[in-house]
C-alpha positions in Angstrom: 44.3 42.6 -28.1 44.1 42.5 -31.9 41.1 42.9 -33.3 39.7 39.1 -34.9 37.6 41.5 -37.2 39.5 43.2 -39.4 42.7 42.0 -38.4 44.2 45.7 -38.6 43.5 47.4 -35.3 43.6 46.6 -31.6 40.9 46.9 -28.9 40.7 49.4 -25.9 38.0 50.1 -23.0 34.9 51.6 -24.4 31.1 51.0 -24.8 29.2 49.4 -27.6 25.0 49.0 -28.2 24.4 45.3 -28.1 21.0 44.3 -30.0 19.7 40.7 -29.2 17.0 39.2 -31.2 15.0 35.9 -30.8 11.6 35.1 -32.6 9.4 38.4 -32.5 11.5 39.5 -29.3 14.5 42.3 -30.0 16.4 43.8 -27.0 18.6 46.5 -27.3 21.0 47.4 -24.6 23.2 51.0 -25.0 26.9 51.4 -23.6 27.8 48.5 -22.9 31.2 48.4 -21.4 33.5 46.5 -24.1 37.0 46.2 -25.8 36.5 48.1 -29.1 38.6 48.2 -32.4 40.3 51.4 -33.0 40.1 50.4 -36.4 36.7 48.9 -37.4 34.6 49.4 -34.1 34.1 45.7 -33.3 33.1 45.3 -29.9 34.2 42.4 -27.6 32.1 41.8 -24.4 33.4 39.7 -21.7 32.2 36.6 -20.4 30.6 38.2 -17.4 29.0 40.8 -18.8 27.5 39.0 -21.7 26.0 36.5 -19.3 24.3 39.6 -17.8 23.2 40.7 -21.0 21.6 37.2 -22.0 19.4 36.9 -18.0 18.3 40.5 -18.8 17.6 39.5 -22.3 15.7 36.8 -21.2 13.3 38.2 -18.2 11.9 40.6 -20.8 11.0 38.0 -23.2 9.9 35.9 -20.4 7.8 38.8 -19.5 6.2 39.6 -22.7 8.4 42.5 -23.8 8.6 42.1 -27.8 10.9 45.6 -27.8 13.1 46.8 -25.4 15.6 49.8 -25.2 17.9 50.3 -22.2 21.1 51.6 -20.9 23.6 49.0 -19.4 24.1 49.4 -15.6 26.8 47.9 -13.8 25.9 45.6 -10.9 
């Protein structure tokens, strides 16, 4: 696809680090399995995974966690 970004490149399979934020709460998740700019490096995350990034996201906070690092593991 063409990248919506920079409007030069266009995306293949690779990974990206996602960092999610809310109040005093940051998660950061590494290689996460995206379409990436050849160009720029944008990363585009599909609707499944994303959902699996926001639950995960969400059990820390729920659970106290005010930083988290992790890797991305498929289901």
């Amino acid at each position: 696809m063409k990248c919506v970004a920079c409007k030069e490149g266009t995306t293949q399979p690779g990974f990206i680090t996602v960092t999610l934020e809310r109040d005093m709460a940051t998660i950061v998740v590494k290689r996460v399995p995206a379409e990436v700019c050849t160009n720029c490096g944008e990363g585009y995350v599909d609707g499944v995974i994303s959902a699996r990034l926001l639950k995960t996201a969400e059990e820390a906070i729920n659970g106290g966690v005010q930083v988290d690092v992790r890797q991305y593991i498929a289901a």
